[in-house]
RODO-2510 file (C-alpha; in nm, 4 decimals, decimal comma):
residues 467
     n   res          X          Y          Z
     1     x     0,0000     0,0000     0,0000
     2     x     0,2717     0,2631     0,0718
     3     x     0,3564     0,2308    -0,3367
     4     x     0,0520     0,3429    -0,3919
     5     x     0,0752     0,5923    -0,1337
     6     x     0,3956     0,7458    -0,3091
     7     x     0,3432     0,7377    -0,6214
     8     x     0,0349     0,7299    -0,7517
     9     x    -0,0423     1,0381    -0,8885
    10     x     0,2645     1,0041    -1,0731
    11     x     0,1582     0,6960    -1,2121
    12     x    -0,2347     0,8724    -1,2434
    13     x    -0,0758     1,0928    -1,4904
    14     x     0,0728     0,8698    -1,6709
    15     x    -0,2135     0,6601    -1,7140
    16     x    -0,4493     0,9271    -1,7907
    17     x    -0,2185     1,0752    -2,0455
    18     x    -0,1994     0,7424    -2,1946
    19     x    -0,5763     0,7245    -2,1838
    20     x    -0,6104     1,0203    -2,3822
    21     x    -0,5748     0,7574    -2,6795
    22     x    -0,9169     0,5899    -2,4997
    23     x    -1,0879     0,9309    -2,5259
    24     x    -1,0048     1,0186    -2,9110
    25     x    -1,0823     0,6796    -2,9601
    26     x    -1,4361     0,7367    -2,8223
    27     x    -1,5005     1,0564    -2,9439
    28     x    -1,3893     0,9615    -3,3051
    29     x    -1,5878     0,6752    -3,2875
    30     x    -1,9540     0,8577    -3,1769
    31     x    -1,9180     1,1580    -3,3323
    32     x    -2,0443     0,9984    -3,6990
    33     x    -2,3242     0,9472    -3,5221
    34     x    -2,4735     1,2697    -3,4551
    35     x    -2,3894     1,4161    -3,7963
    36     x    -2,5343     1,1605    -3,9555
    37     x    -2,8181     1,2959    -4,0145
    38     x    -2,7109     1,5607    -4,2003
    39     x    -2,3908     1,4380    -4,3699
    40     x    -2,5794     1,1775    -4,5300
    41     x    -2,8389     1,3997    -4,6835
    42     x    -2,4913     1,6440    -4,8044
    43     x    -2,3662     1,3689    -4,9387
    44     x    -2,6558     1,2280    -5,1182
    45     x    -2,6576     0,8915    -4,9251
    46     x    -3,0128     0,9019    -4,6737
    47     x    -3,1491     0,6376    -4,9278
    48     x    -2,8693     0,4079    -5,0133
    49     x    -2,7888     0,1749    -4,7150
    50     x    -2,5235     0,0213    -4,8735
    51     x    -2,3221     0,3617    -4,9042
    52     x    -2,4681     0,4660    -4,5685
    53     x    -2,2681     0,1399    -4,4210
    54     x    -1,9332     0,1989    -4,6511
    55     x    -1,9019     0,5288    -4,4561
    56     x    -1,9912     0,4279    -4,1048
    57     x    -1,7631     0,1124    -4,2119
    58     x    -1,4563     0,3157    -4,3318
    59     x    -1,3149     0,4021    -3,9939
    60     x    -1,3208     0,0188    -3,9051
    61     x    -1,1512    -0,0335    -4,2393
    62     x    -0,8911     0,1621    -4,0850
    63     x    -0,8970     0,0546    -3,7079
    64     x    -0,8358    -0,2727    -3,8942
    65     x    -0,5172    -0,1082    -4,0542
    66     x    -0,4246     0,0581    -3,7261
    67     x    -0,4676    -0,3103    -3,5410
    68     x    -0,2489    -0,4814    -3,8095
    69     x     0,0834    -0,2625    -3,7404
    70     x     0,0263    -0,2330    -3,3941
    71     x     0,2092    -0,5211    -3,3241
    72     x     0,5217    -0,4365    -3,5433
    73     x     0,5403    -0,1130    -3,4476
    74     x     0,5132    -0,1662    -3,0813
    75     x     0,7939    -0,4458    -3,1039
    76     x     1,0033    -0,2034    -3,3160
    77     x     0,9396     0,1416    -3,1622
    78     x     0,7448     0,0329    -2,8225
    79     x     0,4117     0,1858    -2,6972
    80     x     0,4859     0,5806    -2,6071
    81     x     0,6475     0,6675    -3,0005
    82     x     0,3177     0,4846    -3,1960
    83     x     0,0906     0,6642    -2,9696
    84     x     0,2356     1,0110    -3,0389
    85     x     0,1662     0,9052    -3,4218
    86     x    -0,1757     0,7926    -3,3519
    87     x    -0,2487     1,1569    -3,1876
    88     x    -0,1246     1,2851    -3,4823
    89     x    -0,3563     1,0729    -3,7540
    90     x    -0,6466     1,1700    -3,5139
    91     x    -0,5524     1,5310    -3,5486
    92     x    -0,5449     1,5202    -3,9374
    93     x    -0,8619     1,2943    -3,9501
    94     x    -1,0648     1,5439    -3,7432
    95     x    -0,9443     1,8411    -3,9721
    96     x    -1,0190     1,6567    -4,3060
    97     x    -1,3295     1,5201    -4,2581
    98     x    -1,5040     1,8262    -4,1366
    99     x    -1,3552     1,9979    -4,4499
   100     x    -1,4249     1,7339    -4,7302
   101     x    -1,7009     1,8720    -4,9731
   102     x    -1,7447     1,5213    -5,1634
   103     x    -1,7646     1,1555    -5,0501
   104     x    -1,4716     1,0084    -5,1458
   105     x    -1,2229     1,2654    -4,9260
   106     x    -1,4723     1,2336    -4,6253
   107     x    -1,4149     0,8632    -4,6388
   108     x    -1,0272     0,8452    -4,7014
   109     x    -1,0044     1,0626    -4,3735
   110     x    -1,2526     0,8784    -4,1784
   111     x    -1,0119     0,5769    -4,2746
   112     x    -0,6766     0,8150    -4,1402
   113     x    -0,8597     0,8464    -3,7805
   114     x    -0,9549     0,4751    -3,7771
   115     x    -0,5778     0,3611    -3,8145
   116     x    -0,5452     0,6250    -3,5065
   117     x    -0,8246     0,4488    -3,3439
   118     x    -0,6494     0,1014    -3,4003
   119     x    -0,3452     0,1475    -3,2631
   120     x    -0,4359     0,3959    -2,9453
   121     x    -0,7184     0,0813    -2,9127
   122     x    -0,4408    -0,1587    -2,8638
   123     x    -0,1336     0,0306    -2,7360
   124     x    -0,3199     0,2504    -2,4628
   125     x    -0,4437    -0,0303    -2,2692
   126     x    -0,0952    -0,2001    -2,2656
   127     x     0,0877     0,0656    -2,2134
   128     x    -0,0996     0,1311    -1,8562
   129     x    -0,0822    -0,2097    -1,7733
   130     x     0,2429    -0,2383    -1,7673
   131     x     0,3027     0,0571    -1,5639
   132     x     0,0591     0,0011    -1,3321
   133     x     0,0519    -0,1562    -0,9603
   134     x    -0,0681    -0,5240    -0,9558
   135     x    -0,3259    -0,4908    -0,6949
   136     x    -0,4651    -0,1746    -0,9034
   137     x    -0,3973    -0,2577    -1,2147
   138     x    -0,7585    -0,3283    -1,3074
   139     x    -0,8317     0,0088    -1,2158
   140     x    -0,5750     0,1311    -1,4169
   141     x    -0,6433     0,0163    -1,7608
   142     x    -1,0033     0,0562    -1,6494
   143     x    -0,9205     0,4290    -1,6818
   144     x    -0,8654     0,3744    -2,0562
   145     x    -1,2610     0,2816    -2,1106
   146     x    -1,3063     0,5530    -1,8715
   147     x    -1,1407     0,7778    -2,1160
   148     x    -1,3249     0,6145    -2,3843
   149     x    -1,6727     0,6881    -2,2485
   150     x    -1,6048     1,0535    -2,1424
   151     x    -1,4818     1,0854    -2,5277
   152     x    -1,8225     0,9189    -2,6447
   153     x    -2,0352     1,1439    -2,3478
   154     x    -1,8067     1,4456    -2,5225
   155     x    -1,8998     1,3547    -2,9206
   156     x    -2,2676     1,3586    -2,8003
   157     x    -2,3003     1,6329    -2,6092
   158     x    -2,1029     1,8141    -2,8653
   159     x    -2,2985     1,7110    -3,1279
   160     x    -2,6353     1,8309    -2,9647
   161     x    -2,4941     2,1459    -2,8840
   162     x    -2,3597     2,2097    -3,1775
   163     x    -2,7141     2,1201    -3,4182
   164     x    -2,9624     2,3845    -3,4314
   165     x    -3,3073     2,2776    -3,3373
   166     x    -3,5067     2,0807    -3,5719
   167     x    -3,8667     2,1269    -3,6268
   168     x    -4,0532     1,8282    -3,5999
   169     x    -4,1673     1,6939    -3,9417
   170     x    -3,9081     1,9087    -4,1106
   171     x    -3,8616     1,7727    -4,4474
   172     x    -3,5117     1,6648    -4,6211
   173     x    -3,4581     1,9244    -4,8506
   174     x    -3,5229     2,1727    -4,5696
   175     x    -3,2613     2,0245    -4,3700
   176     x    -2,9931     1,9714    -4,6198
   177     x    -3,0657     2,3411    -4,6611
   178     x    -3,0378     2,4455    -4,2847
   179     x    -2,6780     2,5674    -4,1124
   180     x    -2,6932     2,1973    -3,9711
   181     x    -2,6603     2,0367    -4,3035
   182     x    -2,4196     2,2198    -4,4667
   183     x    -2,1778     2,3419    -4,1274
   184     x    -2,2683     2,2074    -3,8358
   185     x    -2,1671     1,8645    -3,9084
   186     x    -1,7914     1,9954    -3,9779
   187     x    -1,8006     2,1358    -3,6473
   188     x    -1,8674     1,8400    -3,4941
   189     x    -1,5277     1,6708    -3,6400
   190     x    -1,3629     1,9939    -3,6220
   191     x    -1,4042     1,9820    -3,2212
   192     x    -1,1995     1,6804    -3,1692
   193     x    -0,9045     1,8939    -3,2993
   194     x    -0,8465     1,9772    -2,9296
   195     x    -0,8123     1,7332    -2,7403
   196     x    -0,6384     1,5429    -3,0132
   197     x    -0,4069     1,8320    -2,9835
   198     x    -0,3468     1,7905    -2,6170
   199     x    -0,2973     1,4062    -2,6326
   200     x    -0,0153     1,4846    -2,9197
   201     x     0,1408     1,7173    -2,6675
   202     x     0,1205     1,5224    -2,3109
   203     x     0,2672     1,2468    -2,4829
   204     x     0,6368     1,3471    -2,4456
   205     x     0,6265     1,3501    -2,1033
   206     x     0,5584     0,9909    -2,0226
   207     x     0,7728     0,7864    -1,9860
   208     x     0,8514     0,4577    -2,2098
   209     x     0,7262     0,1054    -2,0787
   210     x     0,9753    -0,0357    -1,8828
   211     x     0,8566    -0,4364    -1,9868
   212     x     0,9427    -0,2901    -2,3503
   213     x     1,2753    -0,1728    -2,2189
   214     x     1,3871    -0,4970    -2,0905
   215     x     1,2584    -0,6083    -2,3701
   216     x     1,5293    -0,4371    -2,5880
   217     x     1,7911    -0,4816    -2,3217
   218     x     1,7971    -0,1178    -2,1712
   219     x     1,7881    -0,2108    -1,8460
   220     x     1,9162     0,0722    -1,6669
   221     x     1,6238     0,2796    -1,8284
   222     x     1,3653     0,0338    -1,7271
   223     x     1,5746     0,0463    -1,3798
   224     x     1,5005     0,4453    -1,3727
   225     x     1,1295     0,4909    -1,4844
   226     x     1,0559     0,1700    -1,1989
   227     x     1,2138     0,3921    -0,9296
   228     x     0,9883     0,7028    -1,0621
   229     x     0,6990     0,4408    -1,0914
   230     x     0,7622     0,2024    -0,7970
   231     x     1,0254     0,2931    -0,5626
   232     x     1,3958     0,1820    -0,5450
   233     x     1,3389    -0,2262    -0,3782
   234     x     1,0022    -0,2399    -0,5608
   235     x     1,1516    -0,0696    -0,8715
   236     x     1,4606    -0,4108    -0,7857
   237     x     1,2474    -0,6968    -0,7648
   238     x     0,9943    -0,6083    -1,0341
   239     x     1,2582    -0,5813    -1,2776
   240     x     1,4547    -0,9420    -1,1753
   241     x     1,0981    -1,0714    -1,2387
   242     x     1,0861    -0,9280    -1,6065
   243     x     1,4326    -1,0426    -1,6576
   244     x     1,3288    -1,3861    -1,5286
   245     x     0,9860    -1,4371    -1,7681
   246     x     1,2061    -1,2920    -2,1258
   247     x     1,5342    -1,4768    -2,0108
   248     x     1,6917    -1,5440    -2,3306
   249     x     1,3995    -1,4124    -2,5466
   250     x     1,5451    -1,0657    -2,4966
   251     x     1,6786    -0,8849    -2,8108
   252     x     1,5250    -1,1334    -3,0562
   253     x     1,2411    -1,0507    -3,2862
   254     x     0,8925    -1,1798    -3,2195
   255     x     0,8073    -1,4297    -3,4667
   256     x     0,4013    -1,5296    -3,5648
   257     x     0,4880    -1,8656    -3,5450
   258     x     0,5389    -1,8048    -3,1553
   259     x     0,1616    -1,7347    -3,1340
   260     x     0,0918    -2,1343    -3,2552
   261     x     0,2656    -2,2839    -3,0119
   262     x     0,0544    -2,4878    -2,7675
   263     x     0,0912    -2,3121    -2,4515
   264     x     0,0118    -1,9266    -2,6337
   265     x    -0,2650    -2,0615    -2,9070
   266     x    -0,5456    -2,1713    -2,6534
   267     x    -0,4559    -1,7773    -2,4544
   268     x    -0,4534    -1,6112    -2,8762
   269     x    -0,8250    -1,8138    -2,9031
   270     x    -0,9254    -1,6743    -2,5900
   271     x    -0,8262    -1,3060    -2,6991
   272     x    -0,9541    -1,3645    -3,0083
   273     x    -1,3105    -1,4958    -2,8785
   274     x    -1,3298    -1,1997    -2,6131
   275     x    -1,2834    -0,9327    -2,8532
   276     x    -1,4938    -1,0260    -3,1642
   277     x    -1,7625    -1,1233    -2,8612
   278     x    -1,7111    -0,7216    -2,7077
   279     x    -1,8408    -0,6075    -3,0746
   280     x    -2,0990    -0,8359    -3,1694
   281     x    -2,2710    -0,8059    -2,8172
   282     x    -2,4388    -0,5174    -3,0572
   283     x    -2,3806    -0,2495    -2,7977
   284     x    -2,1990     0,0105    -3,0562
   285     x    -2,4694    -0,0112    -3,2953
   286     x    -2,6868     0,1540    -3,0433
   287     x    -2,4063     0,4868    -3,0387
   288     x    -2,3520     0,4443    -3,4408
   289     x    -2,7014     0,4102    -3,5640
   290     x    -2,8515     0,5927    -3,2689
   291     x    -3,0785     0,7941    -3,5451
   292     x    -3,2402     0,4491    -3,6621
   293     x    -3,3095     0,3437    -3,3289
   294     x    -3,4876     0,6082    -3,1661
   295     x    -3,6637     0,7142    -3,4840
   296     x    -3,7645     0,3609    -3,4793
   297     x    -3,8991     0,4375    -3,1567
   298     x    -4,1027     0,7635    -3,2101
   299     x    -3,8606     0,9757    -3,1173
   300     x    -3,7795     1,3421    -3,3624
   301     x    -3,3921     1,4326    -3,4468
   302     x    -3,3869     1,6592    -3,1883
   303     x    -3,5053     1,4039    -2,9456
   304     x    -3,3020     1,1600    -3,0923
   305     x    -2,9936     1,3841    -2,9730
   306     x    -3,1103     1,4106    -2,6597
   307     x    -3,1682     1,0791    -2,5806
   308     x    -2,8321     0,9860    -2,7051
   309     x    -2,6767     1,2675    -2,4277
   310     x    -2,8474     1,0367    -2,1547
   311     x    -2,7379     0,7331    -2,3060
   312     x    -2,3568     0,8602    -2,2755
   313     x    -2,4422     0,9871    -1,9237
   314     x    -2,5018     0,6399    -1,8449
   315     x    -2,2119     0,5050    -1,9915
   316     x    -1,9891     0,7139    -1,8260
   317     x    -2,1555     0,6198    -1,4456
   318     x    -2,1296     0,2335    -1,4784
   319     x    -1,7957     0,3013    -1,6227
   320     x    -1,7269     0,4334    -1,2697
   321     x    -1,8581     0,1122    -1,1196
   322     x    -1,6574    -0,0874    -1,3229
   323     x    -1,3866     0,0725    -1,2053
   324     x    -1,4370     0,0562    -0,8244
   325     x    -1,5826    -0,3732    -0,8796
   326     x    -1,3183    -0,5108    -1,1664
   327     x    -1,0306    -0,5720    -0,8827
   328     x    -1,2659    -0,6734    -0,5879
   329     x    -1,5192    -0,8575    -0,8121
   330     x    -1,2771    -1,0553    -1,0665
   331     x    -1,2653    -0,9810    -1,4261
   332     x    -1,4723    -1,3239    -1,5085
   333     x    -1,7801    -1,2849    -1,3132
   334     x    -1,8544    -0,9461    -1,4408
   335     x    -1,8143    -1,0412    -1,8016
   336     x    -2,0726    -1,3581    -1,7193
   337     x    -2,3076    -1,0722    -1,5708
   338     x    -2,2711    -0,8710    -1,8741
   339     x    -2,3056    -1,0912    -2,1082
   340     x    -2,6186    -1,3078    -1,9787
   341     x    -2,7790    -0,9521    -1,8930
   342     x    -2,7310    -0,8148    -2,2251
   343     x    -2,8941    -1,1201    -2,3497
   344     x    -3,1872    -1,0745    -2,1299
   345     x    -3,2170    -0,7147    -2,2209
   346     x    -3,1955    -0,7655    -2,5959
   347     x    -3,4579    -1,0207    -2,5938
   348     x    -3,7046    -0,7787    -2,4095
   349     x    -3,5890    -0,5044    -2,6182
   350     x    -3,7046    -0,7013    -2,9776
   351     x    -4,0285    -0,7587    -2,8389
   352     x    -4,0966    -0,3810    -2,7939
   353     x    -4,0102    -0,3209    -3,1450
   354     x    -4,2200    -0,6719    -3,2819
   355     x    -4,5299    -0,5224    -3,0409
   356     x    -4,4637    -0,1797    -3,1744
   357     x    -4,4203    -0,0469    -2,8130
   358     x    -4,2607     0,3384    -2,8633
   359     x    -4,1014     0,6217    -2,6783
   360     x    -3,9750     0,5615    -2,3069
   361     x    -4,0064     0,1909    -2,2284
   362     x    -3,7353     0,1852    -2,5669
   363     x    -3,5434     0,4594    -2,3897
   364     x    -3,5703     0,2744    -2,0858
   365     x    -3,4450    -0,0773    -2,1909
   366     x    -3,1555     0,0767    -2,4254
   367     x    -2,9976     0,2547    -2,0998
   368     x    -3,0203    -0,0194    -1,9158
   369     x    -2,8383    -0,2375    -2,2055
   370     x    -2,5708     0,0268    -2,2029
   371     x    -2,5353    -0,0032    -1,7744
   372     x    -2,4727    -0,3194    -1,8053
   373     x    -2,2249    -0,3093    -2,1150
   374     x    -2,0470    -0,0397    -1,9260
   375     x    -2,0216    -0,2561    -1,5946
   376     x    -1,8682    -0,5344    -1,7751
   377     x    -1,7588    -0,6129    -2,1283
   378     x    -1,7018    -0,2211    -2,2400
   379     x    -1,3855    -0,2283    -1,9934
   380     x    -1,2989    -0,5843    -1,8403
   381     x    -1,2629    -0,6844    -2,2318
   382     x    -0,9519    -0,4412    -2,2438
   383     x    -0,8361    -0,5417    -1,9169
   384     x    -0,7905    -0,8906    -2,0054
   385     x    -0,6749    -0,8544    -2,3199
   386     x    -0,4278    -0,6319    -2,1397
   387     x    -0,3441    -0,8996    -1,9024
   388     x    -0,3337    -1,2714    -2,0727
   389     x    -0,0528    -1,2715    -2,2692
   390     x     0,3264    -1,3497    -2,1845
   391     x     0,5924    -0,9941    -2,1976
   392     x     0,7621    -1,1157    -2,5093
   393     x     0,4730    -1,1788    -2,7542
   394     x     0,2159    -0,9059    -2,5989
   395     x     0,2227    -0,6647    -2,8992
   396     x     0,1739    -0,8811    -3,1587
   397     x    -0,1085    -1,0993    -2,9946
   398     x    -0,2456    -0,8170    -2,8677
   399     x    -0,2865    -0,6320    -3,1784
   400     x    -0,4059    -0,9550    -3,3606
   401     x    -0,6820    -0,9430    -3,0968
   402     x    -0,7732    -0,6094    -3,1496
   403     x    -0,7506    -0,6243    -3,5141
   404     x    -0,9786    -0,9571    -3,4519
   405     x    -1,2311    -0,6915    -3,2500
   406     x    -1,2010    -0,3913    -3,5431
   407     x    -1,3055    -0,6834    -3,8009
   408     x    -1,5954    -0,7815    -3,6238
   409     x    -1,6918    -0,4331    -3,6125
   410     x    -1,6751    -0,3601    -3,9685
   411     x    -1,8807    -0,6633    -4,0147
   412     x    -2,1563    -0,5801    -3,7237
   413     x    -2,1248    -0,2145    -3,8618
   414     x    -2,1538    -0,2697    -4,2132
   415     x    -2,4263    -0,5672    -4,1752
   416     x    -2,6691    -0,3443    -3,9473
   417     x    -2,8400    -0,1701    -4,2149
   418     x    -2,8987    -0,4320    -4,4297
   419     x    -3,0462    -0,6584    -4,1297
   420     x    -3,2551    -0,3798    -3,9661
   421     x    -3,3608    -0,3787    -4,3324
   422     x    -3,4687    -0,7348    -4,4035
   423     x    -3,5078    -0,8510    -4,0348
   424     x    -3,6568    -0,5155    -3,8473
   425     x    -3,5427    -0,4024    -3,5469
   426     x    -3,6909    -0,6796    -3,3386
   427     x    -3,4994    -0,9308    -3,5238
   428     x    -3,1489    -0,7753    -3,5506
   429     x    -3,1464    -0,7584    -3,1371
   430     x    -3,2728    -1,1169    -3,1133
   431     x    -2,9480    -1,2170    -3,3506
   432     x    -2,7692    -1,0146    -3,0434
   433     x    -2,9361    -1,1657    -2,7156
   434     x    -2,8472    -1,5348    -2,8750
   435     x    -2,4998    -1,4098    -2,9424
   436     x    -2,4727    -1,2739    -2,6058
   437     x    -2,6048    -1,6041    -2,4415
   438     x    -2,2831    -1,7979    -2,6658
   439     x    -2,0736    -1,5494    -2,5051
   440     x    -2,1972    -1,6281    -2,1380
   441     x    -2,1397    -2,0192    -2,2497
   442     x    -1,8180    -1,9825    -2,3467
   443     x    -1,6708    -1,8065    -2,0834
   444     x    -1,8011    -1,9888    -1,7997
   445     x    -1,6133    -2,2561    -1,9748
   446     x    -1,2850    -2,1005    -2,0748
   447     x    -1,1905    -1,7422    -1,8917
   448     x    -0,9897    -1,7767    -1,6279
   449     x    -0,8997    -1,5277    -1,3606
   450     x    -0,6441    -1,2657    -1,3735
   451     x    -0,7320    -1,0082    -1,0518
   452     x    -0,4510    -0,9972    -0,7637
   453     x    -0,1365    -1,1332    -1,0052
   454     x     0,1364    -0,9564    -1,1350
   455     x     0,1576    -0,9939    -1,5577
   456     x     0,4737    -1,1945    -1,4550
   457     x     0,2681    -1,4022    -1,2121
   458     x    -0,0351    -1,4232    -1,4913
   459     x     0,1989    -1,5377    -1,7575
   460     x     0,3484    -1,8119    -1,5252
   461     x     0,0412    -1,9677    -1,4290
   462     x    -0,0952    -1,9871    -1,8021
   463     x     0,2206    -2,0051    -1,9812
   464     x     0,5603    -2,1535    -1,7447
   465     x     0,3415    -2,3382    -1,5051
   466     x     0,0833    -2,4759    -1,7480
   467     x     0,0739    -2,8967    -1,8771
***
């Protein structure tokens, strides 16, 4: 306890600067939603669902990207120098898309913030936990969705402010025509400029990972930024134990044949599973094609805005409880509550939409759908991802398990549309619940628990330890 005494709002800064990544992350992510709307009819697109899922798609296209060179550039360059670029693609992306006047720029820059999305998606979270204390380190990463949510809560609030009130029963043209559909939209993009701007900055004054250091043989950097972290015997034992779990590893370039062997396959599946599960719970379509869903529900534009301001509000107070529960609790027995309440919740929420209920019990059961995402999958997902892999190979299998997560939300993304389409809302969040029940199956069967070990300790157990 006295380490955390001494230095934890050192290591609170660093993780919250770190986090920053979480925040553009969830900002970039929302903020499509509340221009839709009006972008679409700019663009031309309010009748084409294919296009309309190609756009909302093209930032996954790029998270994809952004997942894929994670790995290689965290090997190469560690976690602190790839962040600093993704602050800078998130910069660029917020610039260009509120500026493009035809589709095809809006979509290549959409694509630019999505690679920033994929790698502060994977390197944030691994970057803080490998900086932070063992018996907090839940916490810790937990700050990353924290970060996250305030960015979505930010996107949404933004965008309400930002729209001018809409009329009910406004027509198209009318809107297309209004200050919302040809500016206010780029003002919602253009506002992530600052704190993209302040995550770029804050950057430089964090300190590299000290795992990564060992990695690369620098020990008497790791040594230093430990002491900072930890304290000077702490900072000494902590670093014998990441000497002892790379041994002779250290130096040598991580291979993807590592990632087959049979000690580090079942832990990639499990990574794998976890993070395509996270997406096609269904929980982002509810933030992405907000507009469909509430208009679905009886609610106006306006309304629709509004509603999606409590829906972030939400988020970002179960986040909170998440935090204070994931290191008490365990990291597997909220995920089984998440998942098996989500799937409860979804199947009550396709029956209001088959019985053609409207208006606040909707309202009612979407919040609660987002408590319970928020309490468990939203930020345990990243903590164990964070967590289950051994030092040597925890880039690359962590970025081929976010890359895994990016590609099943390009598919649950781009598929919504044409589902809500030819299925109707009550059927697309029926798919979900059943999907959500899977989930709860296969991680009673197959999780294990991480909370109270060191990622030396973890990586023992599964890895050195295991038959």
């Amino acid at each position: 306890m006295v380490l955390i005494k001494t230095n934890s709002v050192y290591v609170f800064f660093i993780a919250l600067v770190s986090a920053m990544g979480g925040l553009l992350f969830g900002y970039d992510w929302v903020v499509i939603g509340g221009a839709k709307p009006f972008y679409e009819l700019f663009f031309g697109i309010s009748e084409l669902p294919a296009f309309q899922g190609l756009v909302m798609g093209s930032a996954l296209i790029g998270c994809i990207l952004g997942a894929v060179i994670s790995g290689a550039v965290s090997d190469r360059w560690g976690r602190k120098m790839p962040l600093i670029a993704a602050a800078a693609l998130f910069i660029i992306s917020a610039f260009g898309t509120g500026y493009a006047d035809q589709l095809t720029p809006f979509i290549v820059y959409r694509l630019i913030g999505g690679i920033g999305i994929g790698l502060a998606s994977t390197l944030s979270p691994m970057y803080i936990a490998e900086i932070a204390p063992t018996e907090y380190r839940g916490r810790f990463v937990a700050i990353n969705q924290l970060t996250i949510v305030v960015g979505i809560l930010c996107a949404q609030i933004a965008n309400w402010m930002i729209a001018e009130p809409i009329v009910a029963n406004t027509g198209s043209a009318e809107i297309l025509a209004s200050w919302n559909g040809q500016t206010g939209w780029r003002w919602m993009f253009w506002a992530e400029l600052i704190p993209a701007s302040i995550f770029f900055i804050l950057m430089f004054l964090v300190p590299k990972s000290p795992r990564f250091l060992v990695k690369i043989n620098k020990d008497s950097e790791a040594r230093r930024v430990l002491e900072k972290i930890r304290g000077g015997r702490n900072a000494h034992n902590e670093l014998d134990d990441m000497k002892r779990t790379l041994q002779d590893d250290r130096g040598q370039k991580v291979l993807l044949s590592e990632l087959s062997g049979p000690k580090v396959f079942p832990l990639l599946v499990i990574g794998i599973v976890l993070a395509v599960f996270q997406q096609w719970c269904g929980i982002n379509i509810i933030f992405n094609y907000a507009e469909e869903i509430f208009t679905a529900a009886g609610y106006s534009v306006s309304d629709m805005l509004f509603n999606i301001v409590i829906t972030g509000s939400v988020n970002l107070v179960f986040t909170l409880v998440a935090m204070r529960t994931v290191d008490s609790w365990g990291r597997r027995k909220l995920m089984l509550l998440g998942s098996i309440g989500l799937a409860i919740v979804y199947a009550i929420l396709g029956g209001t939409y088959y019985f053609e209920f409207s208006g606040w019990p909707v309202l009612v059961l979407v919040i609660t759908a987002i408590a319970i995402y928020a309490t468990s999958l939203a930020p345990i997902t990243w903590v164990v991802l964070s967590e289950i892999f051994p030092n040597r190979i925890r880039g690359l299998a962590m970025s081929i398990a976010t890359l895994s997560l990016w590609i099943a939300s390009f598919i649950l993304t781009f598929t919504f549309p044409v589902l809500n389409s030819a299925m109707g809302a009550h059927g697309t969040f029926w798919i979900y619940s059943t999907i959500c029940l899977l989930g709860f199956l296969y991680i009673i069967r197959k999780l294990p628990e991480t909370k109270g070990k060191s990622l030396e300790e973890i990586e023992y157990d599964l890895i050195k330890n295991s038959k």
